[in-house]
MINU-530615 format. One record per residue: residue number from 0; residue in one letter; y, x, z of N, C-alpha, C in turn. Coordinates in Angstrom, 2 decimals. Each point is the difference from the previous one (the first is absolute). Layout:
<rs>
+-----+------+---------+---------+---------+---------+---------+---------+---------+---------+---------+
| pos | code |     n.Y |     n.X |     n.Z |    ca.Y |    ca.X |    ca.Z |     c.Y |     c.X |     c.Z |
+-----+------+---------+---------+---------+---------+---------+---------+---------+---------+---------+
| NUM |    A |       Y |       X |       Z |       Y |       X |       Z |       Y |       X |       Z |
...
+-----+------+---------+---------+---------+---------+---------+---------+---------+---------+---------+
</rs>
This chain:
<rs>
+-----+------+---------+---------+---------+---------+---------+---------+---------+---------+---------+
| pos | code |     n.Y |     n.X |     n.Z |    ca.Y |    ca.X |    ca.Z |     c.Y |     c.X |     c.Z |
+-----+------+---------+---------+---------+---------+---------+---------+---------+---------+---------+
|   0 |    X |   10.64 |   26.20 |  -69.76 |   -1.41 |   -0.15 |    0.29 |   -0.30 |   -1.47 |    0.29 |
|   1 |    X |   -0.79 |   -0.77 |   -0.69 |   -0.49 |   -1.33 |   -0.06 |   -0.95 |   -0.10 |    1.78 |
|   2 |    X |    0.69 |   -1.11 |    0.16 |   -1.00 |   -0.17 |    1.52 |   -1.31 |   -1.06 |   -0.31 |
|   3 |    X |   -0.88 |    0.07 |    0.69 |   -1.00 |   -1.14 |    0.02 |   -0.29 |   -0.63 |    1.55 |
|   4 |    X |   -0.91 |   -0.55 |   -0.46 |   -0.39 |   -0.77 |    1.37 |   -1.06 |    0.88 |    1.47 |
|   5 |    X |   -0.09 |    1.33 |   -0.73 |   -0.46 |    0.66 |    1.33 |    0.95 |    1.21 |   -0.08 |
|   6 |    X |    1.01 |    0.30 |   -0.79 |    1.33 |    1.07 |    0.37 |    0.93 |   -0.57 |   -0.27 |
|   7 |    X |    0.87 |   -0.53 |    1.11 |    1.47 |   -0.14 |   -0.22 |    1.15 |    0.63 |    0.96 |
|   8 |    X |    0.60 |   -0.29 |   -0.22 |    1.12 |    0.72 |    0.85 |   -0.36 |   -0.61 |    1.90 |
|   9 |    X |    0.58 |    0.61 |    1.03 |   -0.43 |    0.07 |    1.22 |    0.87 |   -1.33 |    0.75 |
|  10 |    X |    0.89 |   -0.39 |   -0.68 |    1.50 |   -1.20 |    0.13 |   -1.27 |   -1.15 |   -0.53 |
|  11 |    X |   -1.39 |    0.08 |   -0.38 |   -0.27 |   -1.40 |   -0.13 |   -1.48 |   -0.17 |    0.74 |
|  12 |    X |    0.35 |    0.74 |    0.61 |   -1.80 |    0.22 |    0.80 |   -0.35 |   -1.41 |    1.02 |
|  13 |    X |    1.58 |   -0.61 |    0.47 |   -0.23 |   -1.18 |    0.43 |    0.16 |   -1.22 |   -0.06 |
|  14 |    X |   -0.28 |   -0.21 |   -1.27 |    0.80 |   -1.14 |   -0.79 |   -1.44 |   -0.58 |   -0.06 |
|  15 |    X |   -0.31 |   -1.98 |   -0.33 |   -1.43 |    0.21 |   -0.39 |    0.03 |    0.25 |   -1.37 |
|  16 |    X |   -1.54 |   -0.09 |   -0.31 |   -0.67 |    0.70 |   -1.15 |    1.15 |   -0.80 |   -1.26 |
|  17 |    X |   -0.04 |   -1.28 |   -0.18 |    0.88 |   -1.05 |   -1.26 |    1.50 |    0.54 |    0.40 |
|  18 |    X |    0.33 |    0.30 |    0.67 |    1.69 |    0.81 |    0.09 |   -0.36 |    1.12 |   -0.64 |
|  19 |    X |   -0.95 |    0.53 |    0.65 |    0.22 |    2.23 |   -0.52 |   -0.59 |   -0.16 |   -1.37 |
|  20 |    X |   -0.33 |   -0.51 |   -0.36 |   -0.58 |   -0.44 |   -1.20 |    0.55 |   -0.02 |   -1.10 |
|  21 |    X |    1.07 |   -1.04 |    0.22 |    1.35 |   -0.39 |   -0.81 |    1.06 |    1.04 |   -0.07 |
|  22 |    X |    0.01 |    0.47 |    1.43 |    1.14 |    0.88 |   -0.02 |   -0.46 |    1.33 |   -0.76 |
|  23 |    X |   -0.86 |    0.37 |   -0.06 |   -1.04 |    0.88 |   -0.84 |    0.60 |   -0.28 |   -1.26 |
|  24 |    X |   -0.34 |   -0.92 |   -0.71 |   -0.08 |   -0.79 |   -1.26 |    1.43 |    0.17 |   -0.63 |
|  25 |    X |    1.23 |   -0.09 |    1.04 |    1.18 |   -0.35 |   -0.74 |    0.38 |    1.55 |    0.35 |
|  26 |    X |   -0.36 |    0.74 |    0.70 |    0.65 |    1.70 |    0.40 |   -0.23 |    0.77 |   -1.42 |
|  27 |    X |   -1.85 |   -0.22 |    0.05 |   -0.61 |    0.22 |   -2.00 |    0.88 |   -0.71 |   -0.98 |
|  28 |    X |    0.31 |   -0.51 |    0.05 |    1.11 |   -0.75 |   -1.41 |    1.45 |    0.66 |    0.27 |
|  29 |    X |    0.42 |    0.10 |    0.86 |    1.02 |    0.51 |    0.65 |    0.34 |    1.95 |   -0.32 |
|  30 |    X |   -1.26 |    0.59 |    0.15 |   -0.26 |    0.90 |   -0.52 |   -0.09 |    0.51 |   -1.54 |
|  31 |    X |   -0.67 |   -0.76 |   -0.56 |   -0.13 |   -0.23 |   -1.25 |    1.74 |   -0.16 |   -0.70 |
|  32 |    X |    0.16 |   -0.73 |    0.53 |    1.88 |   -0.36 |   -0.67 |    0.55 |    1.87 |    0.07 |
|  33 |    X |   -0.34 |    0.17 |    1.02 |    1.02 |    1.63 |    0.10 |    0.75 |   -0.08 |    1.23 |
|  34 |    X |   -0.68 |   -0.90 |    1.05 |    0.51 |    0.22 |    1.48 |   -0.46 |    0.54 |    0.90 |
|  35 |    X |    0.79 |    1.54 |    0.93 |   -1.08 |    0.45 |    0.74 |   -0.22 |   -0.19 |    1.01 |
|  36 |    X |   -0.96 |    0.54 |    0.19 |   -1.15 |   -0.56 |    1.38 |    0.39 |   -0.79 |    0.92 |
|  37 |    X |    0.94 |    0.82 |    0.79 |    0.89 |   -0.87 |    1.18 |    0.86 |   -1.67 |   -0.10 |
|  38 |    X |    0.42 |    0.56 |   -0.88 |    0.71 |   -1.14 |   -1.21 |   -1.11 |   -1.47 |    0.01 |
|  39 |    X |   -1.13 |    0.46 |   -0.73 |   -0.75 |   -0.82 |   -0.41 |   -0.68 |   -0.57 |    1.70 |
|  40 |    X |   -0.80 |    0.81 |    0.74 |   -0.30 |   -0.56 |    0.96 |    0.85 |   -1.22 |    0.70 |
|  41 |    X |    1.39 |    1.08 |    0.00 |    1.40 |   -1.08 |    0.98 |   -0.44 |   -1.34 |   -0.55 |
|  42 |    X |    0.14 |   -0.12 |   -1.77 |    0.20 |   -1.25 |   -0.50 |   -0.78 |   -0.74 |   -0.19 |
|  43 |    X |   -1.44 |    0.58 |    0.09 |   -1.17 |   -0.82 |    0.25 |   -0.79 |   -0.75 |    1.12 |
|  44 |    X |    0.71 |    0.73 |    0.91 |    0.08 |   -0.36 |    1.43 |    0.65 |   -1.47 |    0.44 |
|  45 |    X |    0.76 |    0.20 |   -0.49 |    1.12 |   -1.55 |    0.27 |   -0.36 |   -1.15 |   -0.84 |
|  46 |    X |   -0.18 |    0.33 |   -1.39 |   -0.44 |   -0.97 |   -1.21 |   -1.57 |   -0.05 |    0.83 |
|  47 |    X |   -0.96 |    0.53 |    0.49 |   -1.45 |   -0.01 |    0.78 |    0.56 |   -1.39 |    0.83 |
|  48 |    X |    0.87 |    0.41 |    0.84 |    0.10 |   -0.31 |    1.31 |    0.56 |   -2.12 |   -0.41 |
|  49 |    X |    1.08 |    0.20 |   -0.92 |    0.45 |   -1.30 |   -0.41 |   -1.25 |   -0.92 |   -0.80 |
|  50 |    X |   -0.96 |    0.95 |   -0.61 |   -0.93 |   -1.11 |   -0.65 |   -0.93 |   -0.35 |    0.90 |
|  51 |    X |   -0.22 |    0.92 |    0.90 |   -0.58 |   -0.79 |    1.43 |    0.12 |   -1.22 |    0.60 |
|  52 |    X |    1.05 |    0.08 |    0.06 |    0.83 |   -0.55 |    1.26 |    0.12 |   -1.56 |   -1.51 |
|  53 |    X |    0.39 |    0.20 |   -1.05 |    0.02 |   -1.15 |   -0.73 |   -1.42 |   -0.88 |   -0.15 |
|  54 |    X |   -0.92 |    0.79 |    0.01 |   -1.73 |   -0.43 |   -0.19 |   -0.64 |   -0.24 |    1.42 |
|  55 |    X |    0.77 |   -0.26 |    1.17 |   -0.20 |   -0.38 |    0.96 |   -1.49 |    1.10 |    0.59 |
|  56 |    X |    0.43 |    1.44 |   -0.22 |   -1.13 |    0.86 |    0.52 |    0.73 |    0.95 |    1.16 |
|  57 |    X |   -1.44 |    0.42 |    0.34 |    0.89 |    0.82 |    1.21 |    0.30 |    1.64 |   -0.51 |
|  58 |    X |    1.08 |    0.55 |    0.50 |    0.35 |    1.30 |   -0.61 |   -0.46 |    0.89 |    0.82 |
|  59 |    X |   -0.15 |   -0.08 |    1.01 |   -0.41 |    1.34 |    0.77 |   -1.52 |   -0.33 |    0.75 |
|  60 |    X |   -0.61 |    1.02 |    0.77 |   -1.08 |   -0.18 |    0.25 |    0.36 |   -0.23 |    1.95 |
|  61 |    X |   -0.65 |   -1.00 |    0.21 |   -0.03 |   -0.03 |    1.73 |    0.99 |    0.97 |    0.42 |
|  62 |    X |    0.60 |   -0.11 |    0.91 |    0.35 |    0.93 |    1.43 |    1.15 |    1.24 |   -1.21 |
|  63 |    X |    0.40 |   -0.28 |   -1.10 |    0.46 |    0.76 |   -0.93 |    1.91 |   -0.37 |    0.12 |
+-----+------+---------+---------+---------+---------+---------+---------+---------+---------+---------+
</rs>
């Protein structure tokens, strides 16, 4: 099941919007290849989390 920007999995509810976004973005491609769900979240999560952290943004939201 393809996520968007107002349903995604509950692991990104506190990320900001340009993280959950991405991590969105690469879980859908991730999916698409033939990886499931869990799979894809795990790995979109971290690849989210590193292009953050490389683009000098913040990954989580306040108090998170």
């Amino acid at each position: 099941m393809p996520w968007t920007k107002e349903d995604y999995p509950d692991s990104l509810k506190n990320f900001m919007a340009p993280v959950r976004e991405k991590a969105i973005e690469i879980a859908n491609a991730l999916l698409k290849d033939g990886y499931e769900e869990g799979r894809a979240i795990s790995i979109a999560t971290a690849q989210a989390k590193e292009w953050a952290e490389d683009h000098d943004k913040q990954v989580r939201k306040k108090g998170h």
